[in-house]
C-alpha positions as a printed Julia matrix, in Angstrom:
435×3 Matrix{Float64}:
  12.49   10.13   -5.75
  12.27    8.05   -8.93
   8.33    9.66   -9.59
  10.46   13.39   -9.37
  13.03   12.82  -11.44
  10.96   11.12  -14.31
   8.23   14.66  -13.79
  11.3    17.0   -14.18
  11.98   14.92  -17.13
   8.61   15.37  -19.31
   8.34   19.5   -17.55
  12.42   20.34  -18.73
  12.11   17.95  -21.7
  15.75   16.84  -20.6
  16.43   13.42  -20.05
  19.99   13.21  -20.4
  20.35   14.7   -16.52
  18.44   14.18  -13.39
  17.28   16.33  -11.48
  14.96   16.74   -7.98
  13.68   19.53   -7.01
  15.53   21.56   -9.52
  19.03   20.17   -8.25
  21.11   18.01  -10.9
  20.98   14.36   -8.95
  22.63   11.21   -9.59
  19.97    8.5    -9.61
  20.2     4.86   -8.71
  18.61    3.68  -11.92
  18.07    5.59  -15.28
  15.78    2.45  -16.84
  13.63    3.32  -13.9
  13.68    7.07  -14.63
  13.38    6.73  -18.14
  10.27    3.86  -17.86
   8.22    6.37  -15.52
   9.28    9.48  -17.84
   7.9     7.51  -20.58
   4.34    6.83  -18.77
   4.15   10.49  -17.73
   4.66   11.33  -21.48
   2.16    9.22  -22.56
  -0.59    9.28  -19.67
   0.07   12.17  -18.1
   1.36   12.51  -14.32
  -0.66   10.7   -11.42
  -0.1     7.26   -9.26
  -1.24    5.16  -11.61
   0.76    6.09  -14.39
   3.77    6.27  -11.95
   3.61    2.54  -11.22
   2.73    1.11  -14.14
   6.11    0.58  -15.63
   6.41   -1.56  -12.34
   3.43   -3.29  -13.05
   4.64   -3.95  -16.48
   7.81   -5.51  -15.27
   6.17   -7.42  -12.81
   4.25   -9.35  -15.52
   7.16   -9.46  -18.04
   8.99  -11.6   -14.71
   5.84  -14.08  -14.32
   5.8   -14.13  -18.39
   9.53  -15.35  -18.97
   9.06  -17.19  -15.87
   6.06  -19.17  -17.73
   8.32  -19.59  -20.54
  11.29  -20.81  -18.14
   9.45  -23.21  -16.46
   8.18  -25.31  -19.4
  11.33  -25.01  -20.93
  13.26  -26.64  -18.15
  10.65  -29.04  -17.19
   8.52  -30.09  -19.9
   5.57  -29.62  -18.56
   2.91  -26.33  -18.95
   1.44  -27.18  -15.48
   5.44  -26.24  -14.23
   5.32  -22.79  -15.95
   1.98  -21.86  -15.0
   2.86  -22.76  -11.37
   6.13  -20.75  -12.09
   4.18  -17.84  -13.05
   2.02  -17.8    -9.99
   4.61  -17.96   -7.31
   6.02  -15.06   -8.66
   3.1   -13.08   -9.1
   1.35  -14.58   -5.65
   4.6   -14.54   -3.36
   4.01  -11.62   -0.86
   7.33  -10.54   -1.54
   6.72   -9.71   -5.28
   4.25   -7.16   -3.58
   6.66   -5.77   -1.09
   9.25   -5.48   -3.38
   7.31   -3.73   -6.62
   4.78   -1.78   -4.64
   7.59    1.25   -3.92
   9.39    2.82   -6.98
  12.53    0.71   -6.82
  14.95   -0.94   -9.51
  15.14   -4.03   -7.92
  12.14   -5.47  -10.34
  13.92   -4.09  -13.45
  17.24   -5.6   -12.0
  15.26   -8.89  -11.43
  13.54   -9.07  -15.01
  17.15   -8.48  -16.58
  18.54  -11.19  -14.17
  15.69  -13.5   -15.06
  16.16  -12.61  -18.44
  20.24  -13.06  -18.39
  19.81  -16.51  -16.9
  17.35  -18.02  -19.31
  19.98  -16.88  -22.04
  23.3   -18.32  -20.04
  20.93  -21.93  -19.35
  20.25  -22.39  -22.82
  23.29  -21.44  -24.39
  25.86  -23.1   -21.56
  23.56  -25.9   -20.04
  20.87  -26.75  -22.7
  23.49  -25.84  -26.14
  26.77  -27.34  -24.13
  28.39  -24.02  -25.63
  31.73  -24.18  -24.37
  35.34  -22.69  -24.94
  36.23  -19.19  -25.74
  32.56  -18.24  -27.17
  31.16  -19.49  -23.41
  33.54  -17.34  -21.63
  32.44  -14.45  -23.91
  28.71  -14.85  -23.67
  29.27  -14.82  -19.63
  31.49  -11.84  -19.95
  28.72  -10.22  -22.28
  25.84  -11.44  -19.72
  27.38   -9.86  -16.49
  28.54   -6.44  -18.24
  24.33   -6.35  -19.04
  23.81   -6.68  -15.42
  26.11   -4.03  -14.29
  24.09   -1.8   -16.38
  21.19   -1.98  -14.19
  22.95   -2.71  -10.91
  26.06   -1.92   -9.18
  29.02   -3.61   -9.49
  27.91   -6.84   -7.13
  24.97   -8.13   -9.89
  27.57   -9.35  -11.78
  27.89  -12.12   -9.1
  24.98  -13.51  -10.48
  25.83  -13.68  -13.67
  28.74  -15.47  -12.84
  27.39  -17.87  -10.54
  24.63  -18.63  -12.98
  27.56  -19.43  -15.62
  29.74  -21.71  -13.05
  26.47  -23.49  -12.46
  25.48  -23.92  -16.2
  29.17  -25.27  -16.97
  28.85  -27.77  -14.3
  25.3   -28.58  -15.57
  26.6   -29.92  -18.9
  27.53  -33.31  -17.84
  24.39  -33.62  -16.23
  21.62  -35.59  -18.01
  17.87  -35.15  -18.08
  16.34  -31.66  -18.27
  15.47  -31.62  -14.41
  19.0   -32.46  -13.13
  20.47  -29.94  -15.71
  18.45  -27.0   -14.08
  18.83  -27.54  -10.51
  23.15  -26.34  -10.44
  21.99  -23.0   -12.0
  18.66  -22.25  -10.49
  20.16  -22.91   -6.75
  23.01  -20.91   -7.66
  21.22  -18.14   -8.96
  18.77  -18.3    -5.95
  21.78  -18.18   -3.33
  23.78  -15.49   -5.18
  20.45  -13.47   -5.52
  20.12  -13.68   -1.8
  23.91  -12.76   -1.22
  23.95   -9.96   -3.69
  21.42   -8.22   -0.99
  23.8    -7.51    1.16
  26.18   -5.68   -1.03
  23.59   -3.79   -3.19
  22.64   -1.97   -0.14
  22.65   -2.01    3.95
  19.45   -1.3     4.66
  16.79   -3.79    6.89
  13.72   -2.64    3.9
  16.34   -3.6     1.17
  13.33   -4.81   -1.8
  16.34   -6.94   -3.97
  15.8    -9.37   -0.7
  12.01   -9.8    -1.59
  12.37  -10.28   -4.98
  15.96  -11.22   -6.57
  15.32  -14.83   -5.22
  11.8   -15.18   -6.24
  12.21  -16.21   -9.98
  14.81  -19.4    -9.69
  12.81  -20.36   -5.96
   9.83  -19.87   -8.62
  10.79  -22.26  -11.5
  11.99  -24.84   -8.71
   8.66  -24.91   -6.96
   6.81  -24.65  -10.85
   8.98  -28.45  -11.75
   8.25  -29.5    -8.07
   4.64  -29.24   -8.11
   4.17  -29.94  -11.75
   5.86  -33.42  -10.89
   4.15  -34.32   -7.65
   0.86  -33.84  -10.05
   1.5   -36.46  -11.87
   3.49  -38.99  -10.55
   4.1   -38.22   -6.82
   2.71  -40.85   -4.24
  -0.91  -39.48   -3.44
  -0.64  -40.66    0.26
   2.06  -38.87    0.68
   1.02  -35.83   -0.11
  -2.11  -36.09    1.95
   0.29  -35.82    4.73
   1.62  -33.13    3.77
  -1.62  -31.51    3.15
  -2.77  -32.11    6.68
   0.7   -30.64    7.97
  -0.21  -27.62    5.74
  -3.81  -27.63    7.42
  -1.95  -27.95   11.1
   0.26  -24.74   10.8
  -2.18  -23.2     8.95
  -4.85  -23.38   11.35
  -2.54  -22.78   14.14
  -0.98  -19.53   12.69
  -4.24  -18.35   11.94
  -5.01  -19.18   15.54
  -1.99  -17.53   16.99
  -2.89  -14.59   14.68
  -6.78  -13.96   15.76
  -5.52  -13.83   19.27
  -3.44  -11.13   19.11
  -6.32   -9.15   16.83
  -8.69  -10.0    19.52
  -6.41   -9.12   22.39
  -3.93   -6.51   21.54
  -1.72   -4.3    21.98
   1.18   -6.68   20.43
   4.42   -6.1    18.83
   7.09   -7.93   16.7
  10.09   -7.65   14.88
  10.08   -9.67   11.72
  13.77   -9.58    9.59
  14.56   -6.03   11.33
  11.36   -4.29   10.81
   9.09   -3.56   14.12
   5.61   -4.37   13.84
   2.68   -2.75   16.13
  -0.5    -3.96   16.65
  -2.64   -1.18   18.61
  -6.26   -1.18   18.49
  -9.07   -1.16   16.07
  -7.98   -0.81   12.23
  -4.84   -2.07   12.71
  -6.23   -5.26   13.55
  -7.89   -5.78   10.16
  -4.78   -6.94    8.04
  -4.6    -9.74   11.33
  -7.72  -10.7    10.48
  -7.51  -10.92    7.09
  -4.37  -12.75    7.58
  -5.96  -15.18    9.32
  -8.82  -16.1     7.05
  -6.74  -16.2     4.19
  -4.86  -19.29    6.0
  -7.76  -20.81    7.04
  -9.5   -20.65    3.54
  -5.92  -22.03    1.7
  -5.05  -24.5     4.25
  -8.88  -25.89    4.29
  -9.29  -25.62    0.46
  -5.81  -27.53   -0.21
  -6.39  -30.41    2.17
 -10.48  -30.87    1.06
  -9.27  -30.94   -2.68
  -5.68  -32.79   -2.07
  -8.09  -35.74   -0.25
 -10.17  -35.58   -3.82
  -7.31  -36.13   -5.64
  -7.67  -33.3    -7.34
  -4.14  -31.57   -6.83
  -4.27  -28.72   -9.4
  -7.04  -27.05   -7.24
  -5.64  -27.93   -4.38
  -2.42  -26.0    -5.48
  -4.35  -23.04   -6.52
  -5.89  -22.69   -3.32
  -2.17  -22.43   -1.59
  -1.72  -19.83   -4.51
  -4.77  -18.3    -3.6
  -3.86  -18.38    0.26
  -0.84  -16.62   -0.7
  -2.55  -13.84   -2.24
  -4.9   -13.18    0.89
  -1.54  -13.06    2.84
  -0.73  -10.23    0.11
  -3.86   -8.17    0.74
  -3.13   -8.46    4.07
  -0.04   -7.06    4.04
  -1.33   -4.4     1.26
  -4.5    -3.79    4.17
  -1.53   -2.9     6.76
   0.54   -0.78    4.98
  -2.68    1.22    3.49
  -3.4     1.8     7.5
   0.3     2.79    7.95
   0.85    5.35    4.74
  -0.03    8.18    6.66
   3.17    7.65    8.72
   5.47    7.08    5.42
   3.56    9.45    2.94
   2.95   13.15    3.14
  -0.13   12.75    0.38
  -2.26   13.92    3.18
  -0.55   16.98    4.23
  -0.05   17.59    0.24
  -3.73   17.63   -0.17
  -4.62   19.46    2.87
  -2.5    23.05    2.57
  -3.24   23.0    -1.67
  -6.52   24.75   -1.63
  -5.0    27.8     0.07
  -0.9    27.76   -1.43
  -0.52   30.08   -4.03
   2.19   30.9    -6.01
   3.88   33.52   -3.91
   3.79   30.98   -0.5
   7.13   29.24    0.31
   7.17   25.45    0.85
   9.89   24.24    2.85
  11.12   20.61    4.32
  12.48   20.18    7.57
  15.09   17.19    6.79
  16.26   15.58    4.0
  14.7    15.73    0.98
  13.78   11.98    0.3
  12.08   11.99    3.75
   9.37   14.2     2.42
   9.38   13.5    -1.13
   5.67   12.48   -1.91
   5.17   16.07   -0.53
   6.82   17.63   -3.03
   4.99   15.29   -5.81
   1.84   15.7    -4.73
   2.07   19.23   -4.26
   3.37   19.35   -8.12
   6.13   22.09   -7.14
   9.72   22.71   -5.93
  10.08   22.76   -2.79
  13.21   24.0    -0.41
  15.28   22.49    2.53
  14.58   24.12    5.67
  18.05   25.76    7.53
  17.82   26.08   11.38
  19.02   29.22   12.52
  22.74   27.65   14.1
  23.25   26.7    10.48
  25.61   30.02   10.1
  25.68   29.82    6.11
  26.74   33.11    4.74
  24.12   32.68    1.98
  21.73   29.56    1.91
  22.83   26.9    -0.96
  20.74   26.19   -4.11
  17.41   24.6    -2.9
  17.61   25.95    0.64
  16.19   28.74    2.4
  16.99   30.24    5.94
  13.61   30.29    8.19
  14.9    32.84   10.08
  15.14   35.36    7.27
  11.58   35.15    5.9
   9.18   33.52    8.88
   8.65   37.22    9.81
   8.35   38.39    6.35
   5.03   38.87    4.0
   5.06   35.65    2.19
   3.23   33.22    3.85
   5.3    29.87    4.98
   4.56   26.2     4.76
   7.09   23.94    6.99
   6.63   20.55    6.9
   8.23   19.42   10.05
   7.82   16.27   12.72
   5.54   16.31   15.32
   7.88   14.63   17.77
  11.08   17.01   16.6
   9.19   19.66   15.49
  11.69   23.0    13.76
  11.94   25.73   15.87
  10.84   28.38   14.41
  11.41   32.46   15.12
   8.02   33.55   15.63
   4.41   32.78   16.43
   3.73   29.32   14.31
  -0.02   27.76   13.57
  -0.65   24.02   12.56
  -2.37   23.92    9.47
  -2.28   20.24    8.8
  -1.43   17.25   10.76
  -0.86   13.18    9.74
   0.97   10.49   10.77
   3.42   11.81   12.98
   4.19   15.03   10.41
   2.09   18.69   10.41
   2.57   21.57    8.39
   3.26   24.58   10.37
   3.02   28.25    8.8
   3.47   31.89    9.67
  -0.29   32.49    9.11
  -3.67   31.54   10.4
  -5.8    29.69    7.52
  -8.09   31.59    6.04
 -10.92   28.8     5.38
  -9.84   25.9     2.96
  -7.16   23.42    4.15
  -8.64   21.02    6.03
  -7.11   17.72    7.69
C-alpha cells in the first residue's frame, strides 16, 4: 500500500494527499510515504528503490545503537555487539522486509531514548525542564505512531528519573533499557491486533540490543572463563539438538506448526530447504562458538552466534521466497502484461490491499470487482460491475481466488495462475501471457 501511495505521489506530483488507486486514502504513516516518494523521485520506481528507505533506517537503528552501547557501557566491543544483534536478530528481518512504519517508529524510539537517558539519567536534569523534555519526547513519538507510543516515552522517562540515584554507568542503564524493552513489547498490542503485527519483531530489539552489547562486552573481559565454557557447551547441546529435531522433519515430512499464531507447513521438496538451512546454520554457530569459547578466544566465538543468527535469517528469507507466490501477485502481474493494453479492464476480486502488488507491478489503476447481488444503482469511484461489461468488447482481467473463485456471467478462461490466485478474462489469449 505504502509502494502505491508514494508512486501516485511522484506521477500527481501531490504529496500533501494520499491516494491508492486514484482514491484519496488515509495512510498509516506519511514519513513512510514521503521516504519511498523520495526514492522513486530520485531512482526511479522498482523494488529496490521501494525498500531502500527501509534499508536506510535499518542501519541508522544498528548506527545509534553503536553509539548507545559505548555510551552506556564504556566499552566499543558493547556497541559493536549492540549493532549486530540488531542487524543479525531474525526479527529485524521480519519486521523491515515488508513496507511497514514500525522501523521508522523504532529508529525515532531509539532515537527519543538516547536523548531522555542522557539528559534525565546521565545529566540528572530534573524539575520543570525534565517534565518538559518528556512531554516534548512523547509528542515526537505520537507523530510517527498512534496515540499508545507515547507509553514509551513515558516509561523510558519514569525509568531515567529513578536511574539518577543510581551509580556507575551500568546500573544507571538497566531501569530505562528494561523499561523501554517491556513497554515496547506492550505497546504491540495496542498499535494493532493482528498475529503478523512487525512492532513485535522489532520495537524490543534495540534496548534487548544494548543489554546483550554491555553483557557480552563484560563477560569478554572479566567474566569467569569456566563458566562460560559451560555455557558454551549448553549452547552446543540445544543447538545440535534443534538442528536435529529440525533435519528430521526435512527428511520426513509432511509437518506443521504454529509458532506465535502463524501456521507453518512443511510439504515436500523446496519447502524443505529453509529446514535445512536452518539446521546447518545451528550446527555451524553452535560448533564455531564452543571450538573458539574453549580457545579463549570469546570475540570469535561471539561472532559465530552472530553469524548463526544470520543463517537462521536466510533461512527464514529462503521460506518466505518459496511462499511469495501465495502473498504476492508479481507473478500474475508479469504474466497477463505482454497482452493488456490500454483499452483492457483490470479488476480485483476483494479488497484492495489483498491484491495490491498487482496493481504495482502492473504500473496502473486498477478497479474493485462488484458481484452481481451487489444491487448498487451506479458502481462507486474505483469499482466496476462485472455483470455490465464481461459480455461487452473490452477484454477483462479478474484477479480472483482459486478456492473462492468470482462468479462470473459468461464463458471465463484462465489466463494466469499462482499461489492460490489466477487471472480469469472474457477472452482466449492470443499468444503472449504465459505462467
Amino acid at each position: 500500500m505504502h509502494a502505491e501511495i508514494a508512486r501516485e505521489m511522484v506521477t500527481r506530483g501531490d504529496w500533501s494527499v494520499a491516494y491508492v488507486n486514484g482514491v484519496a486514502v488515509r495512510s498509516s504513516s506519511r514519513a513512510l510515504d514521503w521516504s519511498i516518494a523520495s526514492s522513486f523521485k530520485l531512482f526511479g520506481v522498482a523494488d529496490w528503490s521501494a525498500r531502500l528507505p527501509i534499508a536506510l533506517c535499518a542501519l541508522a537503528l544498528a548506527m545509534i545503537a553503536f553509539f548507545f552501547a559505548r555510551k552506556l557501557f564504556v566499552w566499543n566491543a558493547a556497541g559493536l555487539y549492540a549493532a549486530l544483534a540488531v542487524l543479525v536478530w531474525p526479527g529485524t528481518f521480519l519486521a523491515t522486509r515488508d513496507l511497514t512504519a514500525a522501523p521508522f517508529l523504532c529508529l525515532e524510539t531509539t532515537a527519543v531514548a538516547f536523548v531522555l537517558w542522557h539528559l534525565l539519567a546521565a545529566k540528572k536534569l530534573g524539575g520543570g525542564a525534565a517534565l518538559a523534555v518528556s512531554a516534548m519526547a512523547a509528542a515526537l513519538l505520537l507523530l510517527a505512531g498512534s496515540w499508545p507510543a507515547a507509553v514509551v516515552a513515558v516509561a523510558i522517562a519514569a525509568a531515567a528519573w529513578t536511574a539518577q540515584r543510581a551509580q556507575g554507568s551500568d546500573k544507571l542503564a538497566q531501569w530505562p533499557l528494561a523499561a523501554w524493552a517491556a513497554s515496547a513489547f506492550a505497546l504491540g498490542g495496542f498499535l494493532e491486533a493482528h498475529p503478523r503485527n512487525p512492532w513485535f519483531w522489532i520495537g524490543p530489539v534495540p534496548p534487548l540490543a544494548l543489554l546483550v552489547g554491555g553483557w557480552l562486552a563484560d563477560q569478554e573481559a572479566f567474566s569467569d572463563k569456566a563458566k562460560l565454557r559451560r555455557v558454551a557447551y549448553a549452547i552446543f547441546a540445544i543447538g545440535i539438538l534443534v538442528a536435529a529435531i529440525a533435519i528430521f522433519f526435512a527428511m520426513h515430512g509432511p509437518a506443521s506448526f504454529t509458532l506465535w499464531r502463524t501456521s507453518f507447513v512443511v510439504t515436500a521438496g523446496s519447502t524443505r530447504i529453509p529446514l535445512l538451512i536452518f539446521a546447518a546454520a545451528l550446527v555451524a554457530g553452535a560448533t564455531g562458538n564452543l571450538l573458539f569459547r574453549l580457545r579463549g578466544k570469546a570475540r570469535f566465538a561471539n561472532c559465530f552466534l552472530a553469524g548463526m543468527l544470520g543463517g537462521v535469517t536466510v533461512a527464514i528469507q529462503a521460506g518466505l521466497v518459496i511462499a511469495s507466490p501465495a502473498f504476492s501477485s508479481q507473478i500474475l502481474a508479469d504474466a497477463i502484461r505482454p497482452e493488456l493494453e490500454p483499452t483492457d479492464i483490470v479488476a480485483i476480486d476483494g479488497k484492495y490491499p489483498e491484491a495490491s502488488s498487482f496493481a504495482f507491478y502492473l504500473e496502473r489503476p486498477v478497479s474493485i470487482a462488484l458481484p452481481r447481488e451487489a444491487g448498487l444503482p451506479a458502481p462507486p469511484r474505483g469499482a466496476v460491475a462485472v455483470e455490465g461489461i464481461w459480455a461487452g468488447p473490452a477484454r477483462v482481467y479478474l484477479w480472483t481466488r482459486i478456492d473462492h473463485p468470482f462468479p462470473v456471467p459468461g464463458p471465463s478462461y484462465v489466463v494466469a495462475a499462482s499461489g492460490g490466485k489466477e487471472i480469469l478474462s472474457n477472452q482466449p489469449n492470443s499468444g503472449g501471457a504465459s505462467f
